[in-house]
C-alpha positions in Angstrom: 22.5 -6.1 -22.4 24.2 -6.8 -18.7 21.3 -7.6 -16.4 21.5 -8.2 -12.4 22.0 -11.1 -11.1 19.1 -13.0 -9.6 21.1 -13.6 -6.3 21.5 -9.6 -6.1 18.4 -9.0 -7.3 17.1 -10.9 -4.2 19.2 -9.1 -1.9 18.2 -5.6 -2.8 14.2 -6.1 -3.3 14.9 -7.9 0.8 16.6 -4.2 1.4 14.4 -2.4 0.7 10.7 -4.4 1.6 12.6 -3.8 5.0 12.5 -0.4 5.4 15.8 0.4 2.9 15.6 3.7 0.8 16.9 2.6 -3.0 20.6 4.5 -2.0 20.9 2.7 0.7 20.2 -0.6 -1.0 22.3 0.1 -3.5 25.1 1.1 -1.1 24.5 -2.4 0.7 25.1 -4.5 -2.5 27.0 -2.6 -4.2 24.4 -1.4 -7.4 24.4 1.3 -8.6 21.4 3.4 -7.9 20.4 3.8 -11.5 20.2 -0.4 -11.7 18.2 -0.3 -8.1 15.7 2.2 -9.5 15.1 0.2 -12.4 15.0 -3.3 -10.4 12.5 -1.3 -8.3 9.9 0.2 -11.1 10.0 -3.6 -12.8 9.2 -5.0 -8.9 6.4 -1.9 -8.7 4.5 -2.6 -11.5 5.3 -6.5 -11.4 3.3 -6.7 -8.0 0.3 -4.1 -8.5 -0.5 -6.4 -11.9 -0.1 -9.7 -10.2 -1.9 -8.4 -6.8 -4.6 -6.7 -9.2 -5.5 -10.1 -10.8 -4.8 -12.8 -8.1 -6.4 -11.2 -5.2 -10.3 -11.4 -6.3 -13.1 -13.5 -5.1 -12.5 -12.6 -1.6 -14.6 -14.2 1.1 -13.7 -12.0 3.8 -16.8 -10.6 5.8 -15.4 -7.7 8.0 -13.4 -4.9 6.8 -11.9 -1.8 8.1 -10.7 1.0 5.9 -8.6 4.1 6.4 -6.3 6.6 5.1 -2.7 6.8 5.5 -1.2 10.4 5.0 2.2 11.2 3.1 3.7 13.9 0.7 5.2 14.1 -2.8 7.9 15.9 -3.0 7.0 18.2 -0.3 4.4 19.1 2.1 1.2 20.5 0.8 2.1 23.8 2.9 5.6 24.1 1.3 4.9 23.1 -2.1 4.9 27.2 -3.4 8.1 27.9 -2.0 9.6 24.4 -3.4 11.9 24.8 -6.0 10.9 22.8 -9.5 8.3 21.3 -7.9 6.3 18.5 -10.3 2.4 19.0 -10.6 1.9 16.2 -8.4 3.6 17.7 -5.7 2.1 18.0 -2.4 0.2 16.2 0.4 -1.0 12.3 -0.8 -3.3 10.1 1.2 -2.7 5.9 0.9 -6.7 5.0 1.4 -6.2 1.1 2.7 -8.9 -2.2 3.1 -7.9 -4.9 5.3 -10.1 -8.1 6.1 -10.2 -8.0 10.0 -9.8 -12.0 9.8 -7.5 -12.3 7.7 -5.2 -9.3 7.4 -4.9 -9.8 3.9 -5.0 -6.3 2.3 -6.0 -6.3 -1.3 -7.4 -3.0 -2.4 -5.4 0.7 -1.7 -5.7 3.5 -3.8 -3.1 6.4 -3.9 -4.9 10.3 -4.1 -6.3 13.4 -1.9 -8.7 12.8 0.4 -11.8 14.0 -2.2 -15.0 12.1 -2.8 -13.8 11.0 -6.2 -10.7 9.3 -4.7 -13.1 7.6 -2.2 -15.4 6.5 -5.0 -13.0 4.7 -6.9 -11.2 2.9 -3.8 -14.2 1.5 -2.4 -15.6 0.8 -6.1 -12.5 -1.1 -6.7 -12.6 -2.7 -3.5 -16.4 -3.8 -4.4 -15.2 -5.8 -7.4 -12.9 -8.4 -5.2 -15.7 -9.4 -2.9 -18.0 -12.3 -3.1 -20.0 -11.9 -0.3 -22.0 -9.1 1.7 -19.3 -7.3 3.6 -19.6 -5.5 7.3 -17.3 -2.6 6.8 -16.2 0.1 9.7 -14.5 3.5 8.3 -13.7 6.6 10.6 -15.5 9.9 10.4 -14.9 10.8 6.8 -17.7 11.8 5.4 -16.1 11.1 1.8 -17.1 7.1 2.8 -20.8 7.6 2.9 -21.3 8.1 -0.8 -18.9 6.1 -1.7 -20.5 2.6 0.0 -23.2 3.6 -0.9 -22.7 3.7 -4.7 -20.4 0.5 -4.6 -22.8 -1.6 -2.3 -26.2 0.1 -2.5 -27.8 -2.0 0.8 -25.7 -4.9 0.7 -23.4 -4.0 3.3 -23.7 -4.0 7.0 -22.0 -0.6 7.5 -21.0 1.6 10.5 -18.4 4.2 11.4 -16.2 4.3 14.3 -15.8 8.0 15.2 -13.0 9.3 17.8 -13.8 11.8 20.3 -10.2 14.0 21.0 -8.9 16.2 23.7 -6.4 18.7 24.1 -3.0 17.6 24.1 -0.1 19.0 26.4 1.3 21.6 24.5 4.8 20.1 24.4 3.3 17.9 22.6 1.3 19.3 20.2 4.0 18.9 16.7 4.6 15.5 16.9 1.5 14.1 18.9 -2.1 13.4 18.0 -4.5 14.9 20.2 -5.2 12.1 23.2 -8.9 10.2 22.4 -11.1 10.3 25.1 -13.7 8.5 23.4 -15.7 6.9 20.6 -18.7 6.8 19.3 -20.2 3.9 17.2 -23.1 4.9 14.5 -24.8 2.7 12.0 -25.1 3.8 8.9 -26.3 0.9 6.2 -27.6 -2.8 7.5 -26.8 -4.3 10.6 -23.0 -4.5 11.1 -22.0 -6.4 14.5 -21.3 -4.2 17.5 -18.5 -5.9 18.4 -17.0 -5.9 15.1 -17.2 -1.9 14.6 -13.4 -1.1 14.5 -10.5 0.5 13.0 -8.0 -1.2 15.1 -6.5 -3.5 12.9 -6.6 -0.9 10.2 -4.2 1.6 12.2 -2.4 -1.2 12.9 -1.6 -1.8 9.1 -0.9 1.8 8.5 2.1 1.1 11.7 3.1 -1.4 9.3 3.3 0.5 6.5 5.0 3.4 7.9 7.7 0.7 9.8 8.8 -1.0 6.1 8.1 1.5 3.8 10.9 3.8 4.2 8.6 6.6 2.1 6.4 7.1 4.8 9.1 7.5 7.3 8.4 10.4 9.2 10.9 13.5 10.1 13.1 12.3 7.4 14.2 13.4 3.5 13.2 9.9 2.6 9.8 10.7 1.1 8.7 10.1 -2.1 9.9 12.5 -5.3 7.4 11.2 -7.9 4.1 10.0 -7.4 4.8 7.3 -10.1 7.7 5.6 -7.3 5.5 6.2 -4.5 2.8 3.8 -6.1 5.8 2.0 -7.0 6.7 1.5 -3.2 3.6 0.2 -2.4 2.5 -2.6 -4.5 6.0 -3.8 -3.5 5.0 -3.4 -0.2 2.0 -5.4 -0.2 3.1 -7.6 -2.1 6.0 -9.2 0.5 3.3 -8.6 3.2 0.3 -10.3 1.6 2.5 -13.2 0.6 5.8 -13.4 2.2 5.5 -12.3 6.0 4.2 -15.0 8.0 1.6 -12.8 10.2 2.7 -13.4 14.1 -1.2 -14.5 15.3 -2.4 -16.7 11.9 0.9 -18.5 11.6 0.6 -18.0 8.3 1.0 -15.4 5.6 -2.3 -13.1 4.9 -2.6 -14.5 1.2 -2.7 -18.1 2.7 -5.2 -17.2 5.1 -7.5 -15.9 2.8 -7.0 -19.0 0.2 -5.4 -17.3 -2.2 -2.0 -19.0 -2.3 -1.3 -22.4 -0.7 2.3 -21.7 0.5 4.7 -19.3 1.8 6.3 -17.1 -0.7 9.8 -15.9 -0.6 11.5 -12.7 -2.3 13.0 -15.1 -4.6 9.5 -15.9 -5.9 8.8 -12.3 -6.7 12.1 -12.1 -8.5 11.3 -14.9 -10.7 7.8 -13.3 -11.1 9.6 -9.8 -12.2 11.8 -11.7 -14.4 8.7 -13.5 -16.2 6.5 -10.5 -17.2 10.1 -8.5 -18.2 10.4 -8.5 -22.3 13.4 -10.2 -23.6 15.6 -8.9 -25.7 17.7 -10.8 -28.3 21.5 -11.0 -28.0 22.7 -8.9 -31.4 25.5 -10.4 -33.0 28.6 -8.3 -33.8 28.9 -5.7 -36.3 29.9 -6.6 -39.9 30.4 -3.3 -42.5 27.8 -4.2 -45.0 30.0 -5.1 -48.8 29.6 -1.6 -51.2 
């Protein structure tokens, strides 16, 4: 079976952890799309299993979790009139943790915004930490039972709760409403004042939105399946928890939490890819079996 070579392979999982869609990659190095899709789906589930066992233990003390809004397929609103529309189709919700200290980010979960999806992110989140966490959230109300079920009273919790105004009305499509305010409330333990933030966390989702070219906005880039869109961003995180060298640490968010003990380069993920991908035996050529 022909197979990529690792130079190319390189070359379109840089593409596209820059903000490529998988045509456009594929355009760029001259793949075909079918060959990029399949490079990409071996990268996907490559980095959520390696990400999933590697990033546990986690010291971090302060976290800040939020929710990052995309669509499969097509907007929730749009989804009756959309023409063979899959059952997954609709509005999607990226629910994020990042360590305020380190940036690392090693816990999203892909769903609606229910309780149930809230349960299982922070649940999952739970079982990577070793010590007692503070953790900020914004006014969801999905959160509260959540941390609570996952940390009972250890965790120094609060939520971070914007206060809106109008907006012009030019700007009303395209622009959040302008915040006039926040209000801090304490809801489990005794987080830190001055910790109680979502900054760094709406930073992240900035991030996201700038190299994943899925959650480009105002564009036919989005996501098709859900199955690629999960895809998309264990690749993601991946090259930014281990290969982008964060602009204030100096260092790479995986180093900064102790995970890894050097920088790691697209090359490394390839070779990663390449290790947990089955081989398959050359088969020799055909001989006509004697009557």
């Amino acid at each position: 079976m022909n197979k990529l070579p690792f130079e190319t392979r390189v070359r379109v999982l840089t593409l596209l952890v820059e903000g490529m869609s998988l045509r456009a990659a594929g355009r760029a190095t001259d793949t075909a799309f079918n060959t990029v899709t399949k490079l990409f789906v071996s990268a996907g589930k490559a980095c959520a299993n390696y990400q999933d066992g590697a990033l546990r233990n986690l010291k971090g003390r302060r976290w800040q979790l939020d929710e990052v809004w995309s669509f499969i397929y097509a907007k929730e609103k749009n989804v009756r009139r959309a023409k063979a529309a899959p059952a997954e189709a609709g509005d999607v919700w990226t629910w994020v943790a990042i360590d305020a200290d380190t940036k690392l980010v090693p816990s999203w979960r892909v769903g609606d915004r229910s309780a149930e999806t809230a349960i299982a992110f922070v649940d999952d989140l739970r079982s990577r930490l070793a010590v007692r966490p503070q953790i900020t959230t914004d006014g969801h109300r999905a959160y509260l039972e959540a941390i609570e079920g996952a940390f009972g009273g250890d965790v120094d919790y609060a939520m971070l709760i914007k206060l809106y105004g109008e907006s012009p009305e030019a700007e009303k499509r395209y622009s959040p409403a302008q915040c006039i305010g926040i209000r801090k409330t304490r809801i489990e333990g005794d987080p830190d004042p001055k910790h109680v933030s979502t900054s760094f966390a709406e930073r992240q989702n900035r991030t996201l939105r700038m190299s994943n070219r899925r959650f480009t906005r105002l564009t036919d880039a989005f996501s098709k399946k859900l199955e690629n869109h999960c895809h998309s961003i264990a690749l993601h995180y991946m090259n930014y928890n281990f290969c982008r060298i964060h602009k204030t640490l100096r260092v790479t968010p995986a180093m900064a939490a102790g995970v890894t003990d050097h920088v790691w380069s697209i090359a490394d993920i390839v070779s990663m890819i390449e290790a947990t991908e089955p081989t398959t035996a050359k088969r020799g050529p055909y001989k006509k079996r004697a009557a």
